[in-house]
C-alpha atoms as a printed R data frame, in Angstrom:
    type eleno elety resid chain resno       x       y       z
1   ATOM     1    CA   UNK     A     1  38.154  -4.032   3.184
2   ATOM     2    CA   UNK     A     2  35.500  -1.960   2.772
3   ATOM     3    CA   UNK     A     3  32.551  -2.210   0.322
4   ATOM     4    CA   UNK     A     4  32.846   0.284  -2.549
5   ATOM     5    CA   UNK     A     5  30.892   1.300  -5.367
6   ATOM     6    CA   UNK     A     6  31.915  -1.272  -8.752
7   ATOM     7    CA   UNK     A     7  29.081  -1.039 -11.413
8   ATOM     8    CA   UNK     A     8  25.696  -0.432 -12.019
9   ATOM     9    CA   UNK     A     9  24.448  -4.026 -13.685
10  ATOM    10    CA   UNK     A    10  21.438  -5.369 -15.330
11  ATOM    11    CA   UNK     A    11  19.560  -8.663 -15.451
12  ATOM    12    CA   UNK     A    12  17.743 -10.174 -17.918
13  ATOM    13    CA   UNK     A    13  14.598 -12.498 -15.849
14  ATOM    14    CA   UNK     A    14  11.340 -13.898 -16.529
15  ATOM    15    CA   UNK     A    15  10.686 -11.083 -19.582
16  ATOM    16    CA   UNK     A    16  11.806  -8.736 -17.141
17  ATOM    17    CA   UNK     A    17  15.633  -6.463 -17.222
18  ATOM    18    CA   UNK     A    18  16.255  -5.633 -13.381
19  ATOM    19    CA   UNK     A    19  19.044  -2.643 -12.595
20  ATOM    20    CA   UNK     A    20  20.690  -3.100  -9.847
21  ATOM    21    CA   UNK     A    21  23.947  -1.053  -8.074
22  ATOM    22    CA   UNK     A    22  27.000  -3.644  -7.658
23  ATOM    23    CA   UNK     A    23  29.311  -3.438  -4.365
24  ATOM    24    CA   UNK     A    24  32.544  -4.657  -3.229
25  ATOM    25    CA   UNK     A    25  34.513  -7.481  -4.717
26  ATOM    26    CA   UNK     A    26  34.017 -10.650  -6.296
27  ATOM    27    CA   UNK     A    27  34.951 -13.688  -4.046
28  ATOM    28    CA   UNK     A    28  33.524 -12.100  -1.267
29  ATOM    29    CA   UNK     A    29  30.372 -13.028   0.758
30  ATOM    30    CA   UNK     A    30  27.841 -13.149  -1.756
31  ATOM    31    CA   UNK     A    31  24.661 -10.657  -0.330
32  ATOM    32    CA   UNK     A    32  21.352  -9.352  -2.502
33  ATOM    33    CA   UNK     A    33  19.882  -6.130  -1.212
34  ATOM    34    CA   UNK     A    34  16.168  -5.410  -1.261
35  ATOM    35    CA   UNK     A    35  14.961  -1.921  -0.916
36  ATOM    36    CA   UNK     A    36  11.462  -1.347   0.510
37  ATOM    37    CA   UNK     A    37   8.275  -0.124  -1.186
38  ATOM    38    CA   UNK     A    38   8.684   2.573  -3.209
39  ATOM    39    CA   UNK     A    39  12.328   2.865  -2.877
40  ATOM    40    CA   UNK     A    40  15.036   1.983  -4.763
41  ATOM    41    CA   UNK     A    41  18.864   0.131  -5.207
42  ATOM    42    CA   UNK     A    42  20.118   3.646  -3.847
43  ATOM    43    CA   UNK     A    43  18.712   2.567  -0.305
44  ATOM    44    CA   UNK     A    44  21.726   0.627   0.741
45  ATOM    45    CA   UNK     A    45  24.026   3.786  -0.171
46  ATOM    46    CA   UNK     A    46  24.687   5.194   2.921
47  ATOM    47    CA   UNK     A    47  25.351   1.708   5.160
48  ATOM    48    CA   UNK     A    48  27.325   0.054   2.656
49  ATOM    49    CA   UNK     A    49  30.295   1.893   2.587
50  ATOM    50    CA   UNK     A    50  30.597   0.609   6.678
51  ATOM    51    CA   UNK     A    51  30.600  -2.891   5.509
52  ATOM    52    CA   UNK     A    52  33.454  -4.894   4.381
53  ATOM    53    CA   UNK     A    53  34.286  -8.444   2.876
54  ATOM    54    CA   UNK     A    54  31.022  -8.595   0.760
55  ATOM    55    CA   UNK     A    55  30.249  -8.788  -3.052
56  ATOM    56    CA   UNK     A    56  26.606  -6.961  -2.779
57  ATOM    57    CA   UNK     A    57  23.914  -7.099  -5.236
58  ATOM    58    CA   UNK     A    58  21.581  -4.033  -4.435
59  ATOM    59    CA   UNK     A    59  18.737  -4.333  -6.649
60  ATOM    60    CA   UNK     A    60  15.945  -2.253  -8.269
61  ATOM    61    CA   UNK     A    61  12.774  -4.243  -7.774
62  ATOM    62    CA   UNK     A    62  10.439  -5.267 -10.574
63  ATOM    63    CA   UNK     A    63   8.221  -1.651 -11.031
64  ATOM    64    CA   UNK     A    64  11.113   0.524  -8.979
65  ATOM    65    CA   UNK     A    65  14.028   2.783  -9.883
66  ATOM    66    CA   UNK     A    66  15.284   1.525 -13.639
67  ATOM    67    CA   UNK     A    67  13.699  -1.696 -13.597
68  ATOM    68    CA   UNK     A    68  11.072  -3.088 -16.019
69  ATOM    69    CA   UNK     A    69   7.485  -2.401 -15.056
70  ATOM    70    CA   UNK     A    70   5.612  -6.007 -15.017
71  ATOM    71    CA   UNK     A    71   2.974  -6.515 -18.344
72  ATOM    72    CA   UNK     A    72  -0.606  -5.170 -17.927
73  ATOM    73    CA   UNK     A    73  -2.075  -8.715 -17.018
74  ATOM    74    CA   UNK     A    74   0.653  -9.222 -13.925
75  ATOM    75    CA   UNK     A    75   0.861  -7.571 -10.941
76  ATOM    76    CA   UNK     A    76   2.792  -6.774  -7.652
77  ATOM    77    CA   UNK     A    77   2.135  -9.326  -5.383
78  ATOM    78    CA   UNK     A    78   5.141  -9.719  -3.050
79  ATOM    79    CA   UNK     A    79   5.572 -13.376  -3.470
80  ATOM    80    CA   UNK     A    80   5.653 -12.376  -7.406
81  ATOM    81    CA   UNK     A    81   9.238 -11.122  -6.144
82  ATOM    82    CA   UNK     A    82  11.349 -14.546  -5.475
83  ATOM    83    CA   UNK     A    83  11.292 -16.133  -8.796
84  ATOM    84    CA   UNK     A    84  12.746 -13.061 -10.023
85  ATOM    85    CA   UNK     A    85  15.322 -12.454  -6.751
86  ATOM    86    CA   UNK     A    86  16.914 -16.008  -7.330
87  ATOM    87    CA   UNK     A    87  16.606 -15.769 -11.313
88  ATOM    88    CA   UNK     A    88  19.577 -12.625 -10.333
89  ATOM    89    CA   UNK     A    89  21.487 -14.823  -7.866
90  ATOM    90    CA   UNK     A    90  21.440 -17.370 -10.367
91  ATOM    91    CA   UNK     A    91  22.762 -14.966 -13.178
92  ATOM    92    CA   UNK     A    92  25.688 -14.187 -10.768
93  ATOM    93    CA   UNK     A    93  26.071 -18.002  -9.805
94  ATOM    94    CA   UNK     A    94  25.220 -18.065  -6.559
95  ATOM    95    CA   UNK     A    95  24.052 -21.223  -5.448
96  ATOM    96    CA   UNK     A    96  23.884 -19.765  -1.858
97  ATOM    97    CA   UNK     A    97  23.615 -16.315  -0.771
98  ATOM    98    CA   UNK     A    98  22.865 -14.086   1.786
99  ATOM    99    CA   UNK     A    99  19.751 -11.153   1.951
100 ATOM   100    CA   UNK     A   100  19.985  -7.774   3.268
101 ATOM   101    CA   UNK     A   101  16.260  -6.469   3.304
102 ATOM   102    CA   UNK     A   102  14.837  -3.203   4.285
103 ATOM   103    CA   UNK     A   103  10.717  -2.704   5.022
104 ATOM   104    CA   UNK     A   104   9.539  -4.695   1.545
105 ATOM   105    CA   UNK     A   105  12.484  -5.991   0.419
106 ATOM   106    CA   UNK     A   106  12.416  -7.666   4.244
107 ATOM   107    CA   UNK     A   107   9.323  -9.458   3.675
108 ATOM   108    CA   UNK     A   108  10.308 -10.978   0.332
109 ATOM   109    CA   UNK     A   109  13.656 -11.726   2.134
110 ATOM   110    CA   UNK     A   110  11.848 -14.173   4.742
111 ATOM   111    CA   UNK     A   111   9.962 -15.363   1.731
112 ATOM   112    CA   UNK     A   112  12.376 -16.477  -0.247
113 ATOM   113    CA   UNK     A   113  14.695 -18.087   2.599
114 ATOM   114    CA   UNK     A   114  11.304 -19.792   3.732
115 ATOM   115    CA   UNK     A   115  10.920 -21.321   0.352
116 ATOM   116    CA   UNK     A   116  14.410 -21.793  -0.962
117 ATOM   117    CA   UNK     A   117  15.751 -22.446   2.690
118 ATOM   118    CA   UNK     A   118  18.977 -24.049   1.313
119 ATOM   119    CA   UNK     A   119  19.869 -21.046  -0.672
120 ATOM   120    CA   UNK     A   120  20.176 -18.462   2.042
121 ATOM   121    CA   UNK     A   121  23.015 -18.490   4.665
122 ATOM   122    CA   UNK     A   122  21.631 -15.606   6.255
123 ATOM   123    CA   UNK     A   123  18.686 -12.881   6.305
124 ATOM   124    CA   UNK     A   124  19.333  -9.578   7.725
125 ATOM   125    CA   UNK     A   125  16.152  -7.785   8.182
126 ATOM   126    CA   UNK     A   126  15.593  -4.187   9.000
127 ATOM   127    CA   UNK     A   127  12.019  -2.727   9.790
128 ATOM   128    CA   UNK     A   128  10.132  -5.271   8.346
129 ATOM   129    CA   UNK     A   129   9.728  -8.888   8.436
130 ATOM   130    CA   UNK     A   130   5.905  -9.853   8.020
131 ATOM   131    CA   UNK     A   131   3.328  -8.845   5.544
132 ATOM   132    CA   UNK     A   132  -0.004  -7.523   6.943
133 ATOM   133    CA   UNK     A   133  -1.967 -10.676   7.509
134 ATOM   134    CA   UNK     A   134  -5.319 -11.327   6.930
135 ATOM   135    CA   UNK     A   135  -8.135 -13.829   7.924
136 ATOM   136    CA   UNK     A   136  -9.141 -16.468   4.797
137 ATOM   137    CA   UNK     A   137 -12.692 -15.127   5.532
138 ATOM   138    CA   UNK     A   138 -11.724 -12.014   3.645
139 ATOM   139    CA   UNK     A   139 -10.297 -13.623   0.470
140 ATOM   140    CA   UNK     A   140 -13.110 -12.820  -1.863
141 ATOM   141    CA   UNK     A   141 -13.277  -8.824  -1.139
142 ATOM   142    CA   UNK     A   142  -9.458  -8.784  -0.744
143 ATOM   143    CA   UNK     A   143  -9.549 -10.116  -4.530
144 ATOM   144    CA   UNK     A   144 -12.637  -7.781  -5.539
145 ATOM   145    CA   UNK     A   145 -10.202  -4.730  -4.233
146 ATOM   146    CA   UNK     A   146  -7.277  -5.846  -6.148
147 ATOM   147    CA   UNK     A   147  -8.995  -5.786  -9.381
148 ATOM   148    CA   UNK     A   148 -10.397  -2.476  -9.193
149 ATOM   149    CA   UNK     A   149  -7.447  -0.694  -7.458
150 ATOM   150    CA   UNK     A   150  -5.043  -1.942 -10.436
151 ATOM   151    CA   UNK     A   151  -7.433  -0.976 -13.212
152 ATOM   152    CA   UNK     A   152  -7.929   2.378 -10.907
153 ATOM   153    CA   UNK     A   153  -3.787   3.364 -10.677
154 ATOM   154    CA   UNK     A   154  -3.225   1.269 -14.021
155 ATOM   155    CA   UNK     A   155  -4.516   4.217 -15.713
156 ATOM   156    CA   UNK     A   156  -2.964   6.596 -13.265
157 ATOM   157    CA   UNK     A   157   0.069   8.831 -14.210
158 ATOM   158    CA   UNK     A   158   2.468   9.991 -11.489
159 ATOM   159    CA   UNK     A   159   2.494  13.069  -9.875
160 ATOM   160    CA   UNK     A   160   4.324  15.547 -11.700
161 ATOM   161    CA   UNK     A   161   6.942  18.405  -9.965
162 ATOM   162    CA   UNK     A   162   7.966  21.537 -11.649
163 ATOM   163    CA   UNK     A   163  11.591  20.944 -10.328
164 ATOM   164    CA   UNK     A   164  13.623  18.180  -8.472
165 ATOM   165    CA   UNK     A   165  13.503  19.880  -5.052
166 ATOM   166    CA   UNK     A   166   9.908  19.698  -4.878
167 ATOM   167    CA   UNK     A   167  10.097  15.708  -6.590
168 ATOM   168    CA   UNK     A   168  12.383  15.454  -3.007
169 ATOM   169    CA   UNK     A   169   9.909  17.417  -0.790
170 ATOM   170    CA   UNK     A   170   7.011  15.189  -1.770
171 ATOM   171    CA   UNK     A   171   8.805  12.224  -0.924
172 ATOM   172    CA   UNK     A   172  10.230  13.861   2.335
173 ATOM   173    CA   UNK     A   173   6.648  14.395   3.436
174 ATOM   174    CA   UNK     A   174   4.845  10.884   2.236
175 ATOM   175    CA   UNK     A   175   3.279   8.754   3.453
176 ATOM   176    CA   UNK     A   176   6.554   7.358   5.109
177 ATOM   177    CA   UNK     A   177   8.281  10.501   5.994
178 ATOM   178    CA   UNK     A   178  11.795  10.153   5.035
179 ATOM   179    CA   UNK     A   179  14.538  13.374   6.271
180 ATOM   180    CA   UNK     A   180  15.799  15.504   3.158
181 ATOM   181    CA   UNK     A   181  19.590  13.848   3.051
182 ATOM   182    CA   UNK     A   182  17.836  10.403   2.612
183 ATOM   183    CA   UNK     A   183  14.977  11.565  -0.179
184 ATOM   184    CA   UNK     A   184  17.929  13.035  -2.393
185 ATOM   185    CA   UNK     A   185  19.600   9.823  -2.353
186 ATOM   186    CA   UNK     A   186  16.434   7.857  -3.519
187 ATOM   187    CA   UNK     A   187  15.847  10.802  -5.992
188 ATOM   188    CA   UNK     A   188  19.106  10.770  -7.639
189 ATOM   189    CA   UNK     A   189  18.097   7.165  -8.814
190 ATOM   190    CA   UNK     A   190  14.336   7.256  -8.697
191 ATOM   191    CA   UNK     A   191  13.214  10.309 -10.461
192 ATOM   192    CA   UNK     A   192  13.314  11.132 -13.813
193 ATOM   193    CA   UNK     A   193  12.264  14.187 -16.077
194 ATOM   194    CA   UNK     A   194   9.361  14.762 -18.647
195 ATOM   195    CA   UNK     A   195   8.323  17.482 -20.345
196 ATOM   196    CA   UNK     A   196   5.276  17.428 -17.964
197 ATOM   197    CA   UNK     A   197   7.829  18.241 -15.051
198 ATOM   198    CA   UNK     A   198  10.097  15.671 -12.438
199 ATOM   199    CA   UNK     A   199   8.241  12.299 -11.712
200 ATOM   200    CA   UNK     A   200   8.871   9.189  -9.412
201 ATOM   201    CA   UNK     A   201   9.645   7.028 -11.870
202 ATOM   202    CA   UNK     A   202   7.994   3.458 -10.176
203 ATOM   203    CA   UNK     A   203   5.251   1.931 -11.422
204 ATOM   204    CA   UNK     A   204   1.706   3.875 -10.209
205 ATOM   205    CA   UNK     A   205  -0.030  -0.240  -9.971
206 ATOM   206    CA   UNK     A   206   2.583  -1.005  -6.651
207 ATOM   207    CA   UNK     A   207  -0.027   0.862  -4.572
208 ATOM   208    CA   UNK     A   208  -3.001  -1.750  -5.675
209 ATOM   209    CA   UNK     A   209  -4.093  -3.973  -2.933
210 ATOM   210    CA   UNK     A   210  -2.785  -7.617  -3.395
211 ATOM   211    CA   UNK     A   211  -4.962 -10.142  -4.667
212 ATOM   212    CA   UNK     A   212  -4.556 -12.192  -1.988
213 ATOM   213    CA   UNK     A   213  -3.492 -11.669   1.250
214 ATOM   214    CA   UNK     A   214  -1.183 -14.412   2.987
215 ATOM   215    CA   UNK     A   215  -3.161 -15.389   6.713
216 ATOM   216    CA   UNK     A   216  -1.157 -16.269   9.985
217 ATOM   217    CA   UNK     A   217  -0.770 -20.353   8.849
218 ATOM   218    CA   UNK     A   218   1.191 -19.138   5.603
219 ATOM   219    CA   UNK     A   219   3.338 -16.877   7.356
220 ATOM   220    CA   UNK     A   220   3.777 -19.524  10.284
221 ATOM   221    CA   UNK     A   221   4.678 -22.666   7.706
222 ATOM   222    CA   UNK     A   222   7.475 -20.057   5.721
223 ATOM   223    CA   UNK     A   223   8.964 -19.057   8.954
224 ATOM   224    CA   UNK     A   224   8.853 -22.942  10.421
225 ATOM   225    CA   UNK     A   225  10.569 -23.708   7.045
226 ATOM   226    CA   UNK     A   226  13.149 -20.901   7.482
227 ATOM   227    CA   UNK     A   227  17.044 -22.213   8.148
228 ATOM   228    CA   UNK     A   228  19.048 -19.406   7.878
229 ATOM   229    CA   UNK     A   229  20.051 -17.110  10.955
230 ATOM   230    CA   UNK     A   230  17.646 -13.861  10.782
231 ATOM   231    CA   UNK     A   231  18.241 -10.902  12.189
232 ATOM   232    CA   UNK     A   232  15.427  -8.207  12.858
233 ATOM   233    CA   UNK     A   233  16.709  -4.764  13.184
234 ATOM   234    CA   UNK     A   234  13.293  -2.790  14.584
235 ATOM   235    CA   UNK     A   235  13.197   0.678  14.930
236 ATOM   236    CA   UNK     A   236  12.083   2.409  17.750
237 ATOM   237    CA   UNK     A   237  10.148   4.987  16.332
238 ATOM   238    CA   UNK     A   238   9.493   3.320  12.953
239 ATOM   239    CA   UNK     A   239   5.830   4.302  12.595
240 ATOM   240    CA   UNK     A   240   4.749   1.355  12.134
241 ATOM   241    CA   UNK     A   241   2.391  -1.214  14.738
242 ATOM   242    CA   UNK     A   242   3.944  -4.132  15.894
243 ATOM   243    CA   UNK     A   243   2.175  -7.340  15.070
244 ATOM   244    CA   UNK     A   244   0.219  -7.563  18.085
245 ATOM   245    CA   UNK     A   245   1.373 -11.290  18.525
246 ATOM   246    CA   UNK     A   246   4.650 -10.680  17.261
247 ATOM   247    CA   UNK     A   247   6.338 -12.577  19.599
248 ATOM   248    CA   UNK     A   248   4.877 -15.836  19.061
249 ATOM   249    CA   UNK     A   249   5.676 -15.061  14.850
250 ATOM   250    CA   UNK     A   250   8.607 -14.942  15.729
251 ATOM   251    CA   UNK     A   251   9.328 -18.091  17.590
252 ATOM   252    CA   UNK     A   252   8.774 -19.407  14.404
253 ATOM   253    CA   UNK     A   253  11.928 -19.347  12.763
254 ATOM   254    CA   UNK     A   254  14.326 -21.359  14.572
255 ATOM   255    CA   UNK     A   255  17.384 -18.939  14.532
256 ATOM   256    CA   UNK     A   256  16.052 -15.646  15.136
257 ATOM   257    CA   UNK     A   257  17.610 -12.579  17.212
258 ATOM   258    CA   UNK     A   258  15.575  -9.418  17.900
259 ATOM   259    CA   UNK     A   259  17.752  -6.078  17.982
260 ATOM   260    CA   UNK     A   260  16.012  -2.587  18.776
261 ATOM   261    CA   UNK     A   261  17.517   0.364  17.455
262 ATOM   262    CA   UNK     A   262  16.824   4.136  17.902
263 ATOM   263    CA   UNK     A   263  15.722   5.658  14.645
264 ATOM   264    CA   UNK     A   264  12.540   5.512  11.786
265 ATOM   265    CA   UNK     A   265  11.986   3.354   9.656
266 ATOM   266    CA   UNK     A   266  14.517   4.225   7.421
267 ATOM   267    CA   UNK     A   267  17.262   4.274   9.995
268 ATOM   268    CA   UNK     A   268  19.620   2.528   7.572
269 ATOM   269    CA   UNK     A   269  19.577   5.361   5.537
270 ATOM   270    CA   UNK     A   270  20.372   8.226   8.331
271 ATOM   271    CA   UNK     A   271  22.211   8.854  11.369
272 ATOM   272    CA   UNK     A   272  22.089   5.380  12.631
273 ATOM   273    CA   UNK     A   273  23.700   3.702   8.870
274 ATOM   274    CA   UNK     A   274  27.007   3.117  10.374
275 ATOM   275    CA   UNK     A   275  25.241   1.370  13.597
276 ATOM   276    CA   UNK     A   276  22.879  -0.759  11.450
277 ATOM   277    CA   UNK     A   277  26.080  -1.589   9.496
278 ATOM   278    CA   UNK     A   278  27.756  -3.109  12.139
279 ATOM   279    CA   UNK     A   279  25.083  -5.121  13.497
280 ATOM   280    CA   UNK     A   280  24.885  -6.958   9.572
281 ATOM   281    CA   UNK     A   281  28.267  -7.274   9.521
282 ATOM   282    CA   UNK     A   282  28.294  -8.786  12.693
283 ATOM   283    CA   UNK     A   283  25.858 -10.884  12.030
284 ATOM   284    CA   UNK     A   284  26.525 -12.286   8.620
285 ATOM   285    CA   UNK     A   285  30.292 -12.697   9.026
286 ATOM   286    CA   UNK     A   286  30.866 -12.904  12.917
């Protein structure tokens, strides 16, 4: 049966209320959904409706769409992300769970299923997989950044737009271009109004550096500790630089299949969403 539309939900974690969109029926595979950087819950629109037999849990993370910005003293680190992931599968009780993860939300998936490797039956990934590493030499500037850049866009506002077309145009023509059908989808959930105009409503401090940025050993002892098929959907013309030693990151994790797929980055989202459908549905219930 195919996934539909149930509910939009909200969790209560860590301080924190998370909004998320709920799809397709209880009893079913249980799956969480994590949209990428800057995106939101309404990422996983457009493939959904080709999957069947799943009970999905697309959520808005912390500082995106309608969920709670984190307190003036946090920040958005992306391994800040898992305690609050399984703090929603454990509101929903489920014990073990699969991850659908697009750009962002695919880099916390292998995170979390590195970490919590009994929890995850499966981790579909789709452009993304592996943070930008760094060398340990370059801890102490790396932190330096991060401490300026959030006081810097801590005081930021958002851009403002005099109407929701152009709140869509600026987000067509980012820094990740994105095609108009796709943008209006992400709008619809992601932009609100003020009587300043139509803003991105996402919290200005997710474009601080990270305090710290994992190196090549962390990344190599999550993905060694990593039980759970993975799946990589890569898109051809995503935009982004293969790891130049990709290859050998990926030998890592035991169970791991490679898929190429015509499309950008946010292929999941545009003409090929029924393709990249099949391939998870494939995958997580062959």
């Amino acid at each position: 049966m195919s996934l539909s539309f149930i509910s939009e939900r909200t969790f209560d974690v860590n301080g924190l209320t998370f909004t998320a969109k709920e799809w397709g029926s209880p009893g079913y595979t249980p799956v969480i959904a994590l949209h990428g950087w800057l995106d939101n819950a309404a990422s996983f629109d457009l493939m959904l409706p080709f999957l069947s037999d799943m009970h999905v849990i697309a959520v808005d993370c912390a500082g995106h769409g309608g969920s709670s910005f984190r307190s003036a003293d946090s920040g958005y680190n992306i391994w800040q992300d898992i305690a609050e992931i399984l703090g929603v599968a454990d509101q929903m009780g489920w014990e073990q769970f699969a991850l659908l993860g697009h750009s962002r939300g695919a880099i916390i998936s292998t995170l979390i299923a590195g970490a919590f490797p009994t929890r995850i039956s499966h981790a579909a990934l789709i452009d993304g997989y592996m943070p930008g590493l760094a060398d340990a030499k370059g801890t102490a500037i790396q932190m330096a950044k991060s401490v300026y850049e959030a006081k810097r866009f801590g005081a930021a506002s958002p851009s403002f737009f005099s109407d929701f077309d152009r709140a869509v145009q600026a987000r067509v023509n980012g820094f990740i271009p994105l095609k108009e059908g796709a943008a209006t989808v992400l709008a619809q959930r992601g932009v609100r109004q003020h009587e300043r105009g139509f803003y991105w409503h996402t919290d200005q401090r997710l474009k601080a550096a990270s305090q710290i940025k994992l190196t090549r050993e962390h990344m190599q002892d999550f993905f060694s500790s990593v039980t759970a098929p993975v799946m990589l959907i890569q898109a051809e013309d995503s935009g982004f630089k293969p790891d130049a030693q990709q290859d050998e990151t990926f030998s890592w994790i035991t169970n791991f299949r490679l898929l190429k797929m015509p499309g950008s980055h946010h292929l999941h989202m545009e003409e090929q969403a029924e393709q990249v459908a099949e391939e998870v549905q494939k995958f997580i219930l062959p």
